[in-house]
GUMI-384833 format. One record per residue (C-alpha): residue number from 1; x, y, z; residue in one letter. Coordinates in pm, 1 decimal. Each point is the difference from the previous one (the first is absolute). Last residue first. Layout:
<sekes>
<NUM, <X, Y, Z>, a>
...
</sekes>
This chain:
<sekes>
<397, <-1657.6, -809.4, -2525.9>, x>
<396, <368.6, -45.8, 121.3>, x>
<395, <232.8, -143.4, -269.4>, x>
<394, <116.2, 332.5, -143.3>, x>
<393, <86.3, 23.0, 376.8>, x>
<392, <296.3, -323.1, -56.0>, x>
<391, <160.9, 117.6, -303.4>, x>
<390, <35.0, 331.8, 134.4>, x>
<389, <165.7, -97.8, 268.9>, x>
<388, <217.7, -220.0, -173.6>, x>
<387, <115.1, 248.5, -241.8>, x>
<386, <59.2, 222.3, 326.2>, x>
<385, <214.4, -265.5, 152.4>, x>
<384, <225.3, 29.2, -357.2>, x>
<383, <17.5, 337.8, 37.4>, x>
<382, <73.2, 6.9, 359.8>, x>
<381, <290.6, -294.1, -39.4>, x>
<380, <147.3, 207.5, -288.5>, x>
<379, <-0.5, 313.6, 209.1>, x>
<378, <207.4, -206.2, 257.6>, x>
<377, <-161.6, -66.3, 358.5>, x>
<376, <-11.5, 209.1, 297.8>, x>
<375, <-320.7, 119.2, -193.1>, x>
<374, <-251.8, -133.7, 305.5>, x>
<373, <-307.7, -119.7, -89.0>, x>
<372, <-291.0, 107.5, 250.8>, x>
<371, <-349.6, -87.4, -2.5>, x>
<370, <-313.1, 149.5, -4.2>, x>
<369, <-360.7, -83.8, 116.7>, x>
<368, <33.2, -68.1, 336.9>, x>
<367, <246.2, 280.9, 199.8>, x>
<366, <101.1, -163.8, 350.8>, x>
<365, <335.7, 2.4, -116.0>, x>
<364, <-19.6, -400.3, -40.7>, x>
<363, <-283.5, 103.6, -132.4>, x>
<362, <91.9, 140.1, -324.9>, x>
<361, <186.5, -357.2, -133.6>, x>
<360, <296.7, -20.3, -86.7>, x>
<359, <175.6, -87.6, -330.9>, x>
<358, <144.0, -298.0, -154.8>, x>
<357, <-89.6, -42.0, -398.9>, x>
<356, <25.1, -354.1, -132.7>, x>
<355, <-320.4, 10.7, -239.2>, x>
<354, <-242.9, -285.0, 175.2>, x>
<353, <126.2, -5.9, 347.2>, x>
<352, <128.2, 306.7, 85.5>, x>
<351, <-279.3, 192.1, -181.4>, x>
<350, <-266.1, -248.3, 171.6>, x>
<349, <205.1, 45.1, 327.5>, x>
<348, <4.3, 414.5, -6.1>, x>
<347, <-404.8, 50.5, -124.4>, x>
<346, <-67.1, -287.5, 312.0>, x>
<345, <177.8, 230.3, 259.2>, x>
<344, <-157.0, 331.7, -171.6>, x>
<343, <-357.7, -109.9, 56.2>, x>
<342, <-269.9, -136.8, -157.6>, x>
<341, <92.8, -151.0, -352.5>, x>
<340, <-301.3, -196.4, -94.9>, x>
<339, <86.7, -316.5, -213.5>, x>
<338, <-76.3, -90.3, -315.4>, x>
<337, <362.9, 4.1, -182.5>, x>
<336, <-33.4, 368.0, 187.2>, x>
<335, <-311.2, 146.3, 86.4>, x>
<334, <-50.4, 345.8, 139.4>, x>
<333, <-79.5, 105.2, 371.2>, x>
<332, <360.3, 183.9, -12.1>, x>
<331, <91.9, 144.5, -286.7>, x>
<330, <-54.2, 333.1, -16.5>, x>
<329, <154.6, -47.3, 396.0>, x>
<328, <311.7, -61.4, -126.9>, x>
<327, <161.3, 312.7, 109.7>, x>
<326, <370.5, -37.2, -45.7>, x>
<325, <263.0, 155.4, 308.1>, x>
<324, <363.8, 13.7, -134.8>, x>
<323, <297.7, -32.4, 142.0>, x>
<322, <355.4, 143.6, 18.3>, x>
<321, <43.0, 219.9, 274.3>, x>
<320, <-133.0, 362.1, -81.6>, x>
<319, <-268.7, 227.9, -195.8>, x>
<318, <-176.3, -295.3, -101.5>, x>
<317, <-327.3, 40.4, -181.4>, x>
<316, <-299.9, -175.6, 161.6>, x>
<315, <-137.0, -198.3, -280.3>, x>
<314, <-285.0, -26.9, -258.4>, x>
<313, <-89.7, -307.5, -258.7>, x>
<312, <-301.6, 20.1, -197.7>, x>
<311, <157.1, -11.2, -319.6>, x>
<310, <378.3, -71.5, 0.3>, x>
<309, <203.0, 218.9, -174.9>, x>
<308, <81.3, 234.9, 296.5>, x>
<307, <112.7, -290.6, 210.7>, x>
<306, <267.5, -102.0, -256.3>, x>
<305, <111.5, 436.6, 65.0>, x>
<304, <-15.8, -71.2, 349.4>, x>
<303, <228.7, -292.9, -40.4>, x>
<302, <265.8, 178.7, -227.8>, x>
<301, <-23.8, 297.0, 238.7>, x>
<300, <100.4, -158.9, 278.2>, x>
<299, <289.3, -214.8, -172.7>, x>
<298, <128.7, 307.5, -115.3>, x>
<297, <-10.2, 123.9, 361.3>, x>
<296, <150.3, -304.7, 125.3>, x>
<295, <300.0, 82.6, -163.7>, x>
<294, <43.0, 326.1, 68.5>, x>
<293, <-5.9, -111.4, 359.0>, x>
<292, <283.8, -281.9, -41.2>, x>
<291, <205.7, 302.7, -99.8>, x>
<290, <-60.2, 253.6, 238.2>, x>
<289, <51.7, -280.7, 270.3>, x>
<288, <349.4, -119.9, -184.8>, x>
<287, <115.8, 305.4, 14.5>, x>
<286, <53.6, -38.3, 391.4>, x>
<285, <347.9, -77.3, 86.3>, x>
<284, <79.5, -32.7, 284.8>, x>
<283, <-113.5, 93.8, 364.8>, x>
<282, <-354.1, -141.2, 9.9>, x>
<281, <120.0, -351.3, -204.1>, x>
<280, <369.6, -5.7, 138.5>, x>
<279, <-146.3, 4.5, 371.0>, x>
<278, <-290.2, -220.2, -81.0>, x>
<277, <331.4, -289.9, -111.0>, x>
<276, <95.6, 6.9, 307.6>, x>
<275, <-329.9, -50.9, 195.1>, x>
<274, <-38.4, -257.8, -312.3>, x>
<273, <314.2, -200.5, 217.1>, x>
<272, <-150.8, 14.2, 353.6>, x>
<271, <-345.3, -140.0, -98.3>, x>
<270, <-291.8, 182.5, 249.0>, x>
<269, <90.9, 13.6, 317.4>, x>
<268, <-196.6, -182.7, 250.3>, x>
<267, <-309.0, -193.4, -168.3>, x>
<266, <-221.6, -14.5, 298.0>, x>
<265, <40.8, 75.7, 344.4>, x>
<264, <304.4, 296.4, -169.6>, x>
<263, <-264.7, 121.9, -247.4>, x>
<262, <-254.2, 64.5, 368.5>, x>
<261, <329.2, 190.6, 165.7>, x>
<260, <87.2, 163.3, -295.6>, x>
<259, <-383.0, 126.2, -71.4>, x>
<258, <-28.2, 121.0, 365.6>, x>
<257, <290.5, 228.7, -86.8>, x>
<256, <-144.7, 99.1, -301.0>, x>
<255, <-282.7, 135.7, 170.1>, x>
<254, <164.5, 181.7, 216.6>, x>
<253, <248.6, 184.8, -191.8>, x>
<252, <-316.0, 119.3, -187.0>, x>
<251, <15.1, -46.3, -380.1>, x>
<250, <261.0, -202.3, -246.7>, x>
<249, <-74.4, -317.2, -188.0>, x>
<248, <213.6, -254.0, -219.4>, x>
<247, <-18.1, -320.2, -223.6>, x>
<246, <235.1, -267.9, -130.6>, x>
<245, <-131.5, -326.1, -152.7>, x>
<244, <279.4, -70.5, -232.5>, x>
<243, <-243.6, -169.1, -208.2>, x>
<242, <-197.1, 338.0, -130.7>, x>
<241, <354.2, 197.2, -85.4>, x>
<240, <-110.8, 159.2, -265.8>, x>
<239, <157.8, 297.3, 100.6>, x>
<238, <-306.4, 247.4, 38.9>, x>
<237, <-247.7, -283.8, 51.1>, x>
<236, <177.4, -216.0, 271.1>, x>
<235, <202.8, 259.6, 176.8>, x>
<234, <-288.0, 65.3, 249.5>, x>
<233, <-172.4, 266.7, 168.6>, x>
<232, <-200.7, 99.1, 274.3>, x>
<231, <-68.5, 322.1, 136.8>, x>
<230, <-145.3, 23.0, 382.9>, x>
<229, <-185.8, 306.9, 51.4>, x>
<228, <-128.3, 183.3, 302.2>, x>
<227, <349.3, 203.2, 110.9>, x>
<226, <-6.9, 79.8, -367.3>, x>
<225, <-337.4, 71.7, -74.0>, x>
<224, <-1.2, 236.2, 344.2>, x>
<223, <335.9, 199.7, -119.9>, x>
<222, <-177.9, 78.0, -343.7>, x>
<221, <-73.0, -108.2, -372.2>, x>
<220, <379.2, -251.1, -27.1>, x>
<219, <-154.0, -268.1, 150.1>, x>
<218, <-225.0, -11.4, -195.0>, x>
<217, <253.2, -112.5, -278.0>, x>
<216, <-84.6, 148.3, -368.9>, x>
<215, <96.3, -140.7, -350.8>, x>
<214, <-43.1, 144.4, -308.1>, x>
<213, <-240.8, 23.9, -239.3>, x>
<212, <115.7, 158.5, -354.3>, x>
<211, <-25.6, -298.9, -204.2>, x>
<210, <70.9, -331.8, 149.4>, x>
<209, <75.4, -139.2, 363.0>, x>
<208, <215.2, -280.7, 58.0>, x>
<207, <290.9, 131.5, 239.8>, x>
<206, <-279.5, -9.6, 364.4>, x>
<205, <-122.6, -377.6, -55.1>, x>
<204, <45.9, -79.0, 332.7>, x>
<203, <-146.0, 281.6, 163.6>, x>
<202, <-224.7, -170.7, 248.7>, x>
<201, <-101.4, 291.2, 217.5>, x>
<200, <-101.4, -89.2, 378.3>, x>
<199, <-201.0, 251.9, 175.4>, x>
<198, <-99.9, 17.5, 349.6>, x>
<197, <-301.6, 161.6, 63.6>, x>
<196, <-103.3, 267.2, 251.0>, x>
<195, <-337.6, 105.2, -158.7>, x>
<194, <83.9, 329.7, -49.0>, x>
<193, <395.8, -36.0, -129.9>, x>
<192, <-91.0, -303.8, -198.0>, x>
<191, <-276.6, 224.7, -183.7>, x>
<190, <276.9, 294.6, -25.9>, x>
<189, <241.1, -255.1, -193.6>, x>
<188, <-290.2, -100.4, -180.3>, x>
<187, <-2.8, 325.5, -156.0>, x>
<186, <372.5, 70.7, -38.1>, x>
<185, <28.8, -357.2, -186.4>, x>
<184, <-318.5, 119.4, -219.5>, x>
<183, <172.9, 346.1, -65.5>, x>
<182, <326.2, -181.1, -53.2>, x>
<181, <-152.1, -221.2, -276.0>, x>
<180, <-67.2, -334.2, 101.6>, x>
<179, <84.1, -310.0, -358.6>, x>
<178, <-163.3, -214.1, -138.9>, x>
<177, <132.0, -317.3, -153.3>, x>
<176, <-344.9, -188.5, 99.2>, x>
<175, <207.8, -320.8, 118.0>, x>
<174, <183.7, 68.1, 193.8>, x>
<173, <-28.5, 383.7, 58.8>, x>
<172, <274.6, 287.9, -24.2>, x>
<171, <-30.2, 63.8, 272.2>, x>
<170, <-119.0, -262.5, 249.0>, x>
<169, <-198.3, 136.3, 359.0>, x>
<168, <-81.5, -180.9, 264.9>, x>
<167, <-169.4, 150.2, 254.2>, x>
<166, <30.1, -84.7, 386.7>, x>
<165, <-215.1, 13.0, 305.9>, x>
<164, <-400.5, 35.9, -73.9>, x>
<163, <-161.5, -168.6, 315.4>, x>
<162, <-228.9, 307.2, 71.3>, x>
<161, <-79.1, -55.8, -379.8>, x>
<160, <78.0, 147.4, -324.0>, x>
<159, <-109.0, -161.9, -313.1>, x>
<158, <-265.4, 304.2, -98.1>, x>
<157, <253.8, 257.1, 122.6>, x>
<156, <218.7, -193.8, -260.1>, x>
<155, <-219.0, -41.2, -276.6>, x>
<154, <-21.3, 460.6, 2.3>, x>
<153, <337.6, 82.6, 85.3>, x>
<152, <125.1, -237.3, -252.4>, x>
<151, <157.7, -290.6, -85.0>, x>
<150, <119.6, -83.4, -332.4>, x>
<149, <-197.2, -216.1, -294.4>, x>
<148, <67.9, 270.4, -251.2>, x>
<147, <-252.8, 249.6, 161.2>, x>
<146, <-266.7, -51.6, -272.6>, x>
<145, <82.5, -369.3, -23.1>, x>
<144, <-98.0, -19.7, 329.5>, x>
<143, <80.6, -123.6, 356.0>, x>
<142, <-124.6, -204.4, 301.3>, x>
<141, <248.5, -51.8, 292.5>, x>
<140, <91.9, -332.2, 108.6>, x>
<139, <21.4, 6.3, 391.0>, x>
<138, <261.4, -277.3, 73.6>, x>
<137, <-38.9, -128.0, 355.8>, x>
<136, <304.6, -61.3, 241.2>, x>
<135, <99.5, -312.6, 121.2>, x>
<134, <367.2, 50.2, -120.3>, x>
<133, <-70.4, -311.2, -210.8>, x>
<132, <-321.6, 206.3, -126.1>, x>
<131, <170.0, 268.5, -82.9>, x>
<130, <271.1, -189.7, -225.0>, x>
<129, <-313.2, -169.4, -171.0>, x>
<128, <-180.9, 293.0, -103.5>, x>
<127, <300.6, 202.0, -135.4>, x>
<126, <137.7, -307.1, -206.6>, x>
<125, <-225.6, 22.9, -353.8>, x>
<124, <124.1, 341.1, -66.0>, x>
<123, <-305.4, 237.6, 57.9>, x>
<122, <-321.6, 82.7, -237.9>, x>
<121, <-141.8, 101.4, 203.9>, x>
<120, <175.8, 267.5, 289.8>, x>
<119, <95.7, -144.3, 289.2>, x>
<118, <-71.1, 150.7, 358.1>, x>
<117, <167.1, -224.7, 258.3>, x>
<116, <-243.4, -70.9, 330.6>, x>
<115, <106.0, -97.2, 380.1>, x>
<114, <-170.8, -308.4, 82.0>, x>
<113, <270.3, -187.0, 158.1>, x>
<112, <269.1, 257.0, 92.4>, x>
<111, <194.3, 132.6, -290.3>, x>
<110, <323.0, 204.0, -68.8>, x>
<109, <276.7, -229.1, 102.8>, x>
<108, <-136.2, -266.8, -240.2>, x>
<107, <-94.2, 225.0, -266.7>, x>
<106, <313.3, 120.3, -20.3>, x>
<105, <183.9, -273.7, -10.6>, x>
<104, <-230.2, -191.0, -248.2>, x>
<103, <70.0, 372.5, -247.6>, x>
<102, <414.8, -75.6, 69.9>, x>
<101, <-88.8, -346.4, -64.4>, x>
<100, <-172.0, 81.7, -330.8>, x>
<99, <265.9, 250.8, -138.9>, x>
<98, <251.3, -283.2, -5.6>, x>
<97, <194.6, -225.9, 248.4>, x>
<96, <82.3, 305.2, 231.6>, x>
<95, <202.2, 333.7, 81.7>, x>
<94, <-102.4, 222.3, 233.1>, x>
<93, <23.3, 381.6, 38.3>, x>
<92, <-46.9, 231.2, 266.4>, x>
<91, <283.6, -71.4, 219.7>, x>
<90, <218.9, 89.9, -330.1>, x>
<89, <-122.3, 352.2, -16.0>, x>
<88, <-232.7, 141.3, -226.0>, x>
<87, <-49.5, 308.5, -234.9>, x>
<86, <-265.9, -1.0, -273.3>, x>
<85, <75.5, 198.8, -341.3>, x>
<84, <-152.2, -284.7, -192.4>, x>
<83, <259.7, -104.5, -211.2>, x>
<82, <355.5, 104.5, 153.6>, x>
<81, <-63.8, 29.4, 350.0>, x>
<80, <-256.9, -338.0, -10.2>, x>
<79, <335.6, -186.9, -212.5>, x>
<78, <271.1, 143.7, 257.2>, x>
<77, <-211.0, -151.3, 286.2>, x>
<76, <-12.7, -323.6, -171.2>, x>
<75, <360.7, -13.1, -81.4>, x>
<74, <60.9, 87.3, 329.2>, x>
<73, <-257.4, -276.0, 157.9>, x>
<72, <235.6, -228.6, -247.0>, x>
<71, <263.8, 89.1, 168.6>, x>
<70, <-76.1, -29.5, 281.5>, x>
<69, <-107.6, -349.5, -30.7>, x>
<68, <-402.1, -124.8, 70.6>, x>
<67, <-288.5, -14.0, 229.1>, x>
<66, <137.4, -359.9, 136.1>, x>
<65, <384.0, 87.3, 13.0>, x>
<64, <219.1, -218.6, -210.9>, x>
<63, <8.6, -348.4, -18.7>, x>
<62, <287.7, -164.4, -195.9>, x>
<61, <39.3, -2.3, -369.1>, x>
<60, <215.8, 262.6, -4.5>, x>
<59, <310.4, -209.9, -124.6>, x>
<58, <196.9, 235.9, -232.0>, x>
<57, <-80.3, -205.8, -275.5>, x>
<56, <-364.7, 7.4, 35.5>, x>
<55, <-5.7, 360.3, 46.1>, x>
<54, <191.9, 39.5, -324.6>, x>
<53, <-273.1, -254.2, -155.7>, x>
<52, <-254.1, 290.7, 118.9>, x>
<51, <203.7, 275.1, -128.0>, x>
<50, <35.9, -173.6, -328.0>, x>
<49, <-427.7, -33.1, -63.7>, x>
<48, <-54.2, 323.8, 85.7>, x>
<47, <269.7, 170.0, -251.7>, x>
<46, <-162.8, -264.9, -232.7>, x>
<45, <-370.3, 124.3, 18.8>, x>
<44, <-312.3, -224.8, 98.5>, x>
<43, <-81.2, -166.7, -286.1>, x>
<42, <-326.8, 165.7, -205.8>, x>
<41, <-344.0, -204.5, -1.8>, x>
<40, <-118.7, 223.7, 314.7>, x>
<39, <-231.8, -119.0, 238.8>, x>
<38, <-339.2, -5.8, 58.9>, x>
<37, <-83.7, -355.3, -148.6>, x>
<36, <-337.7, -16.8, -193.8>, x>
<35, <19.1, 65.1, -333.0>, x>
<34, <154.3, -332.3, -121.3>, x>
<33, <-57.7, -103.3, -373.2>, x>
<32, <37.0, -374.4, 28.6>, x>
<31, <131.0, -207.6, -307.1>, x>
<30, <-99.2, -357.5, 152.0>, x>
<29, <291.4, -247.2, 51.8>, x>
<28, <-174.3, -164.4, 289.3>, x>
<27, <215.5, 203.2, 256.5>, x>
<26, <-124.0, 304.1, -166.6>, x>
<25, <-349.7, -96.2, 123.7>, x>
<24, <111.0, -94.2, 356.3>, x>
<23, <189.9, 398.2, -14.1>, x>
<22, <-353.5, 149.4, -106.8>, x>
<21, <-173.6, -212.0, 275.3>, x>
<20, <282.4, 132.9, 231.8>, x>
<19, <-23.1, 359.9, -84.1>, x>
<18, <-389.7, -25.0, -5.8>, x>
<17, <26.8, -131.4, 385.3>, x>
<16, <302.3, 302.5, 75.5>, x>
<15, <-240.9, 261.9, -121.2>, x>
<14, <-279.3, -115.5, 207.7>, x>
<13, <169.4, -28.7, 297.9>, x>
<12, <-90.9, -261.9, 232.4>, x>
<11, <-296.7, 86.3, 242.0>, x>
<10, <60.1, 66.2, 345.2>, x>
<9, <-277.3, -9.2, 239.0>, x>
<8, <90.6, -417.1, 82.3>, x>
<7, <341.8, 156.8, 133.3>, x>
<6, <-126.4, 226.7, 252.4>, x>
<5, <-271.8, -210.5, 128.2>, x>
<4, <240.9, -266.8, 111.0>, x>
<3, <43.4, -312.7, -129.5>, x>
<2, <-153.8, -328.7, 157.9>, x>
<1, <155.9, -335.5, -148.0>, x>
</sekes>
């Protein structure tokens, strides 16, 4: 059988292939430490939960329009107004299976083959792939430790390109946890305005952010950001609603209507019932985001404190979401059980493998020599992964 070009450029996610090792492991009876899955370990909340068996009862399980309910567009609207300052109307919004259609939607209606997406490294494992489906090229921009892995003026001018069409942008980061100031928003908000890009800011993991950072939509920096900016969003995160596969965008009237009329060739509406249920999660109650929050900033500061203790062992500090970036690469081109460890990929399966610990490996992001454990997990999980851990480098000679 002959596949197309497309397809045979994709590469299976690297988080999901370590997920399902881990998950084969467990199967076996094995005691698997699992830092790998980006979601969170809480249910999603009970006021969320009734509304959607409510929905169920009252018999809307029939399709519904393909970019998504009114109400549900008004809950969304209401949510931008109330959180970000950002005002929208309901023919700019669209509703769809999850943050990473609305992001395939836009790319699709965005890009004409050969048209290049600036991506900062490290990235989330699924910006490469979802422009390359929408024939586009990804652009991976080069960054530092000394500028916190974001973009810049400076690595993008060097990226840029008479083909240069659309940024990406992700604050806070998966899977660095840091997190654009307003000043560096308000910067590269000028840079799109000069070189006539389209931005498209990934905000799904806008509630977790720690410490005195807080949260900033570009959209929000000036008239040209917003008519130049599509914001996507999801409930998965923020609600812990990761299975109910429920995402959202809102920009140019324009844009989203060529994203309806691509979602409705391809998926249609997204599940009429957890439309129903989004409604009570933006417009209900919403202690249980402060709350969940707190939570995983214990757990961040229990794992960066295990870091601390371990010699030769740095980290990109999170300032948001709920991971954490290790640099292995003290330990890389050492021997372990007589074997060279060369890369992040084999430093992942040998501590999968031989001391039950799932985590993923740096360059799936594009970022060799780290990896990234998520602390969605309990704090007795972490501490007993970190044990592990350390088990396993005082091993490497």
């Amino acid at each position: 059988m002959i596949f197309s070009n497309k397809a045979k450029r994709l590469a299976p996610s690297i988080t999901l292939a370590i997920t399902a090792k881990a998950k084969e492991l467990k199967a076996q009876g094995k005691d698997i430490v699992g830092f790998g899955a980006g979601e969170p370990d809480f249910n999603t909340p009970q006021n969320i939960i009734d509304a959607c068996n409510r929905a169920l009862e009252e018999g809307k399980t029939k399709y519904v329009p393909a970019s998504g309910i009114n109400e549900l567009k008004d809950a969304v609207i209401e949510k931008f107004r109330r959180d970000n300052g950002l005002t929208y109307k309901r023919e700019q919004i669209i509703i769809s299976t999850g943050g990473k259609q609305c992001l395939a939607n836009a790319l699709t209606a965005l890009l004409n083959p050969m048209d290049e997406v600036l991506i900062a490294k490290p990235y989330w494992v699924s910006y490469p792939d979802l422009v390359h489906l929408a024939d586009g090229v990804p652009v991976i921009v080069e960054t530092s430790e000394e500028t916190d892995y974001k973009f810049t003026r400076e690595n993008l001018t060097k990226a840029l390109t008479e083909k240069s069409k659309v940024i990406i942008i992700n604050s806070p980061n998966n899977p660095t946890g840091t997190i654009y100031s307003k000043e560096e928003l308000l910067d590269l908000s000028e840079f799109c305005k000069e070189h006539d890009l389209f931005i498209i800011s990934d905000e799904i993991y806008e509630p977790l952010i720690y410490g005195g950072d807080s949260h900033v939509s570009i959209a929000t920096l000036s008239e040209d950001a917003y008519e130049r900016t599509l914001v996507v969003n999801a409930l998965s995160k923020a609600y812990a609603m990761t299975g109910w596969r429920l995402g959202y965008a809102a920009g140019p009237k324009d844009l989203i209507k060529m994203m309806s009329n691509i979602q409705s060739h391809t998926t249609s509406n997204s599940t009429s019932f957890v439309q129903y249920a989004a409604v009570e999660a933006l417009n209900g109650d919403q202690s249980f985001i402060p709350e969940m929050n707190e939570e995983f900033k214990r757990r961040r500061d229990y794992m960066v404190s295990r870091a601390d203790k371990i010699e030769g062992l740095r980290y990109i500090y999170p300032k948001g979401a709920f991971y954490l970036m290790l640099d292995i690469r003290s330990y890389l081109g050492k021997t372990y059980r007589g074997e060279i460890l060369e890369d992040s990929l084999q430093f992942a399966d040998k501590l999968l493998t031989d001391y039950l610990v799932a985590l993923v490996p740096g360059s799936g992001f594009g970022l060799e020599g780290f990896v990234r454990l998520s602390y969605a997990i309990n704090t007795d999980a972490i501490g007993k992964g970190f044990d592990r851990i350390e088990a396993f480098l005082s091993e490497i000679q």
